[in-house]
Each structure stands twice: as structure tokens, then as C-alpha cells.
Steps between C-alpha positions, in 0.01 A plus 500: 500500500563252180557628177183497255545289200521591151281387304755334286534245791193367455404505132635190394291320801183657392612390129541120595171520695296555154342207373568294189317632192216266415555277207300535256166279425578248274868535431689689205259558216717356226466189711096508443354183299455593129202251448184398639559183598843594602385788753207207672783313598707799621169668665523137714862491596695844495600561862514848442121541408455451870769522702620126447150358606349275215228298685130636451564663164233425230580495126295732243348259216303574203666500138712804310322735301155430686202700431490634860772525740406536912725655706446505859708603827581135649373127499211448751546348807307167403715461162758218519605392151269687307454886488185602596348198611300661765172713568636778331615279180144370515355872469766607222424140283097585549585854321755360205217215443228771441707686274562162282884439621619177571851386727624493113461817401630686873874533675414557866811633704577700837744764572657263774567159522313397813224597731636784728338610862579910393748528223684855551378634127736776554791336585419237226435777246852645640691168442401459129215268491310745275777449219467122534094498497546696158770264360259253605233630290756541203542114525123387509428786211091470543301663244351684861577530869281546781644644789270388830647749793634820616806305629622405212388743225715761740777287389474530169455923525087529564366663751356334744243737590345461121258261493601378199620612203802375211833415501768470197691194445724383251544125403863414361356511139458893627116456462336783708291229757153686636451437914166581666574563872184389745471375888655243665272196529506484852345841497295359198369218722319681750320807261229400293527844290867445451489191292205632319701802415814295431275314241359811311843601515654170342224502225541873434870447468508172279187581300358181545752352253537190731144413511480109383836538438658159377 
């Protein structure tokens, strides 16, 4: 009858078995872009925002310090060179031109840099791609956010199960930033009531102010 083996035989086999710990989403933190125009071009070209693939990833645009700053979960499918360039841009421009907003005065941006089939939000979140989404926000220092999904406001501590609600930010001048969390506009897109509620909400949250803004 063979001997049974102790377990000290076969610990260091089960040890070199374990997989590599992931590397974290967009590299060492101190290595982050410190400027606006500085994190664009890194958002385009870091290999480790996506595992070394760069093709398909979509720029934010709009200037610092806008009056409104969109934040949404990834690039649509149809966007190329320009964020948002689709059906669902086309539904979020309708709403910022009712409210009096022009390309001018809004910094649209997504939480990743290209159009994704199912993004694992957990694993994402687990990586650290919540802590670059709020550095992000830092850098673009709007005078508001709006947060358009449950992806993506779970990233930044929400609950997803909220239908909306508020979020704290602080811009690198320390200035507290007010978020308004809502839908995602694909879920927007196909519910009449939801964009009329996202509406109310918008006005009830600005107060008007950008009415015939200039």
C-alpha cells in the first residue's frame, strides 16, 4: 500500500498554480496625468487602461471648468472620433439644448475608453477604475456632473438600486462639486416617462439657472 502524502509535499504546487495578481487599471496612481489636456492624451494611449489595446478608444472633449459635466459608462458603438456621436448623443444634445447649454459650456466623458460588449463592472470597480473616473473628474473640475447609469455611479460609491440621487466630488481647488445621478440613456431611449422625469429632475436640480444661458 503507498504511503499517503503530507501535505507539505504538495503545497508549494498548489502555490505556483495561483494566478498572477491583476494589475491594476491604469497603472500606479502617481503616474496619473495632472492636467486636462494631459490625461486626453493618456486616456488614448496608456496600455494599461485596457490591457495594451488602444484601437476603438474615444477621447472625452468639452472645455475645463464647464457648466455641466456628463459622465457616462462607455462610448457608443457608432462613435469613432467623437464621443457620443450616435443615437444616444443625439437624445442627450436634444436635452442640454432645451436647458440652454451649448458644446461650450459641457465636458462629456465615459468611465471607459471604448465601446465594450459586457464590461465586468465588478471586476473593473475591483481593479481601480473608480479612483481614476474620480481623478478624472478632479481634472475637468465642472461647476456640475451628471452621472447617466447604474454602471458607473456604482463606481463612484452610489447605489445602483437608487434611482438617482447625489454624489460628492472635490475638484483640485478642493471645491465640493454637486453630481445628480439619473439613467443610462440607452434605458432613457426607449421610456417616454424617463426622460420626462430626467427633465423635471434636471430643472429641479439647476433651478433653471441655464435657461438662455449665454
Amino acid at each position: 500500500m503507498p504511503e499517503p502524502v503530507a501535505p507539505a509535499a504538495i503545497a508549494p504546487r498548489a502555490a505556483a498554480s495561483q494566478a498572477p495578481p491583476r494589475a491594476r487599471f491604469g497603472g500606479a496612481s502617481e503616474n496619473w496625468p495632472q492636467s486636462l489636456d494631459a490625461f486626453a492624451a493618456w486616456w488614448l494611449g496608456e496600455p494599461t487602461l485596457d490591457d495594451g489595446r488602444v484601437e476603438g478608444r474615444v477621447a472625452p472633449r468639452g472645455p475645463a471648468g464647464a457648466k455641466l459635466m456628463v459622465l457616462v459608462d462607455q462610448p457608443e458603438p457608432e462613435d469613432a472620433e467623437l464621443l457620443l456621436s450616435g443615437p444616444q448623443g443625439g437624445l442627450l444634445q436634444g436635452v442640454l439644448r432645451a436647458l440652454g447649454l451649448r458644446d461650450d459650456h459641457v465636458y462629456l466623458a465615459s468611465a471607459l475608453p471604448r465601446s465594450m460588449p459586457m464590461p465586468d463592472w465588478a471586476m473593473l470597480a475591483a481593479d481601480g477604475l473608480g479612483s481614476i473616473v474620480a481623478h478624472h473628474v478632479a481634472l475637468a473640475s465642472p461647476q456640475r456632473i451628471l452621472v447617466l447609469g447604474g454602471n458607473v455611479s456604482s463606481l463612484l460609491g452610489h447605489d445602483p438600486a437608487k434611482r438617482d440621487g447625489f454624489l460628492p466630488f472635490s475638484g483640485h481647488d478642493n471645491r465640493r462639486i454637486p453630481a445628480l445621478v439619473a439613467p443610462g440613456l440607452a434605458a432613457l431611449a426607449t421610456r417616454a416617462r424617463g426622460k420626462a422625469r430626467l427633465w423635471q429632475t434636471l430643472l429641479d436640480w439647476t433651478g433653471a439657472d441655464w435657461m438662455g444661458t449665454n
